[in-house]
N, C-alpha and C positions, 0 to 999 in steps of 0.2 A: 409184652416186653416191659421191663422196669423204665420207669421213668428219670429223666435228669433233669427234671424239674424242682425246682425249690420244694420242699417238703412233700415229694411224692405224686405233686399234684400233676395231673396227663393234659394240657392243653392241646397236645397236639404236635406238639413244637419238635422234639425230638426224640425219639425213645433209642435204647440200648441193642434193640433188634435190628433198628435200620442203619446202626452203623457198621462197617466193615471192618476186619482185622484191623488193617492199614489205618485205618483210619479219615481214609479218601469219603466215603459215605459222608463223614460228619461235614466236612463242608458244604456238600452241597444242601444239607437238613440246615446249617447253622444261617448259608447265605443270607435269605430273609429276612431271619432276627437280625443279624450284623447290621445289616443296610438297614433299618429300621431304629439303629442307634443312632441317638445323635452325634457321638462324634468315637466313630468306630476306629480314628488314629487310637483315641487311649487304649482299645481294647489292644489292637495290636503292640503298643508301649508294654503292655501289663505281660500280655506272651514273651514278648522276647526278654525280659525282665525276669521274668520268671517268680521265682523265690525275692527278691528285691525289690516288688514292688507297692511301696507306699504312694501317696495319694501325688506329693510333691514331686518327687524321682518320676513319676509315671511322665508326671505333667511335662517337665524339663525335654525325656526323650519325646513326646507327642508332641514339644514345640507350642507349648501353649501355657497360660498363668493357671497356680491352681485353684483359682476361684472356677474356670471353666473347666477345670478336671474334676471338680467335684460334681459338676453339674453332667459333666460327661459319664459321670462313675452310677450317679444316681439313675443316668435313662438307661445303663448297662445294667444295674442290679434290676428295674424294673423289665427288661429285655430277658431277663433271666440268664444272662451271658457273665455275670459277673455276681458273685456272693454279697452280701450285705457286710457292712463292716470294713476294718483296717488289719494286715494290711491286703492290699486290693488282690481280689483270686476267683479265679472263673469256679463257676458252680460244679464242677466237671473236670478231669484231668482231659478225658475227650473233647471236651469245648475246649479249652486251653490248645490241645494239638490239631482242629479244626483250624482254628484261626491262625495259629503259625503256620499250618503247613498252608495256607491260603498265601500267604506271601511270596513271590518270586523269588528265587535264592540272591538275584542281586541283590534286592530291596532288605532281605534279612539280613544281607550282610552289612548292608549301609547303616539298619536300625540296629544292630551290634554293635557297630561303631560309635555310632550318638550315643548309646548306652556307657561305652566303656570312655568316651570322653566326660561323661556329666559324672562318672563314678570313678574318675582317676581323683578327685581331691578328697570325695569320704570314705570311699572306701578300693585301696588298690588291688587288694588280691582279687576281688568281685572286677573289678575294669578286667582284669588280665583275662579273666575266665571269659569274658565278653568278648574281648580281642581273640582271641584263638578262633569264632567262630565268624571273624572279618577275611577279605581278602588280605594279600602285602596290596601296601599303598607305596612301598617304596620307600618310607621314614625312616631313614637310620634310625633318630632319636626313638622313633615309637619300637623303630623291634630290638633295641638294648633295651629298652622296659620292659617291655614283654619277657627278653630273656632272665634277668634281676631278678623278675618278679618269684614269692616265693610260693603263692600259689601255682605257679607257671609249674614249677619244679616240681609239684607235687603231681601236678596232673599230668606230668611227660613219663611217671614211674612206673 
């Protein structure tokens, strides 16, 4: 089985045969490495983030300065869980849906939310996309934004 190792190289770590359609396999291959990062909030930040995630934004939703997200980012690239470079992206679209789908659906939804609150001043149509995949919290004010929003609009087409 092919490797998702950095430049091909088979440590051991996870190959493309022992993961499942679903995707379920990959967690329990990625667990290990995960918990073996030093600060496996950023990884989960970088997942839910998705496409958005720079070194700062990551830090912001992980609740932390990003002199420690970089430090965080580094024991993830050396983990092999995260690519080298900016901006920040798992080695793997299957490492990426490992780690999300590892998180409880409350907890994804709560880290949705931190997302689309630290991304309502730079960028609102990215909050709005973030928001759709929150529970209602019951905010007027937040679900007239949502509804506003012109990303919102596109993606209800």
């Amino acid at each position: 089985a092919r490797s998702l190792c950095a430049g091909g190289r088979s440590r051991g770590l996870m190959t493309l045969g022992s993961v499942t359609a679903a995707g379920r396999g990959s967690a329990t291959m990625l667990g290990p490495r995960l918990r073996r990062a030093v600060v496996p909030r950023l990884a989960r930040a970088v997942a839910v983030l998705d496409t958005d995630a720079d070194v700062h934004l990551a830090a912001a939703v992980a609740g932390f300065d990003a002199g420690r997200a970089v430090a965080a980012a580094e024991a993830l690239v050396r983990s092999q869980i995260l690519a080298a470079g900016e901006p920040l992206r798992f080695t793997h679209p299957i490492v990426r849906a490992a780690v999300y789908e590892e998180l409880p659906s409350s907890r994804r939804a709560l880290e949705h939310r931190r997302a689309a609150e630290v991304l309502a001043s730079r960028n609102p149509d990215r909050a709005a996309v973030h928001l759709l995949s929150t529970a209602p919290a019951g905010d007027r004010r937040r679900s007239g934004k949502r509804a506003r929003s012109p990303s919102l609009s596109r993606h209800r087409r």
